[in-house]
C-alpha positions, 0 to 999 in steps of 0.5 A, a space after each residue: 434310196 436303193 434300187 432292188 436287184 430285181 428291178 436293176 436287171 429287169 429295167 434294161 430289158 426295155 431297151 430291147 425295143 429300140 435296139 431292134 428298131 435300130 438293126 433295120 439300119 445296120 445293113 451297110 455295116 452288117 456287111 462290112 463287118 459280118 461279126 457284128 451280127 452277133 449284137 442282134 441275138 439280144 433281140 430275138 424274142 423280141 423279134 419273134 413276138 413282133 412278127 407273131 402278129 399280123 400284118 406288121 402291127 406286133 411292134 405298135 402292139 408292143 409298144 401301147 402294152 408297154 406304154 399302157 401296162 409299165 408307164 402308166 400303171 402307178 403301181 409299177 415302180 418309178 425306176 421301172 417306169 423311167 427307164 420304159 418310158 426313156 426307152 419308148 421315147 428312143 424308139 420314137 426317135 428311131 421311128 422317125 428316122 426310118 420314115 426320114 431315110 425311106 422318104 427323103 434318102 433312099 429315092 437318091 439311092 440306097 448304096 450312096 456313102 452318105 446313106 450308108 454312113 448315116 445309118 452306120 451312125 444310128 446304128 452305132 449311136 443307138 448301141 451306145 445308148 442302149 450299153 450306157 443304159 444297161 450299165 447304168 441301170 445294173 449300177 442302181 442309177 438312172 440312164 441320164 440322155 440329154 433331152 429325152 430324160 427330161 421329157 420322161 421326167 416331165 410326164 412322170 411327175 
């Protein structure tokens, strides 16, 4: 079945989410590499609506609209869906690991190698998680992440 071009250039917006959970980490490579700050201006309107919100509750917000308003409804469309649900399932990932590194890594110090390798890998594994999706779902095909794909198939059906 063919994906509409509408539904191909809407799905990717969804990974937004967990593109801006993931610049939290980017600190160490931002200020090694101060271009790469340029990858953050997909995240603005993002960014604006989830400080709008009180008390740091716009991105908890986001995600239950999300959740609530795309995954659940039935007559969204599958590839709509898929690729929201896959999305939020990545953002949870993110979520746990940034209460991993404040709980567990930055008591031994923020500015150890390890801390800063290990965020520059979740930044830059999250960019190519999120370009991987994008090109996938621009060519009408869904985003295939091991693991997380299937657990999104198995709530869907």
């Amino acid at each position: 079945m063919e994906i509409p071009l509408w539904q191909r250039f809407v799905a990717p917006l969804a990974y937004l989410l967990p593109w801006g959970d993931a610049i939290q980490f980017a600190g160490p490579l931002f200020r090694d590499y101060p271009w790469m700050r340029w990858f953050t201006l997909p995240d603005l309107p993002l960014a604006l609506l989830r400080n709008s919100v009180p008390f740091g509750l716009g991105g908890l917000l986001l995600f239950f609209v999300l959740f609530l308003a795309v995954v659940r409804n039935p007559n969204v469309p599958y590839f709509l869906r898929f690729n929201t649900l896959q999305a939020l399932l990545t953002d949870i990932v993110l979520i746990v690991l940034s209460f991993a590194f404040s709980i567990l890594l930055q008591p031994l110090g923020g500015e150890m190698l390890i801390v800063r390798t290990l965020s520059s890998t979740v930044v830059i594994a999250t960019l190519a998680i999120v370009v991987f999706a994008l090109v996938e779902c621009l060519r009408g095909r869904e985003p295939d992440l091991p693991g997380i794909s299937q657990a999104v198939r198995m709530q869907l059906y």
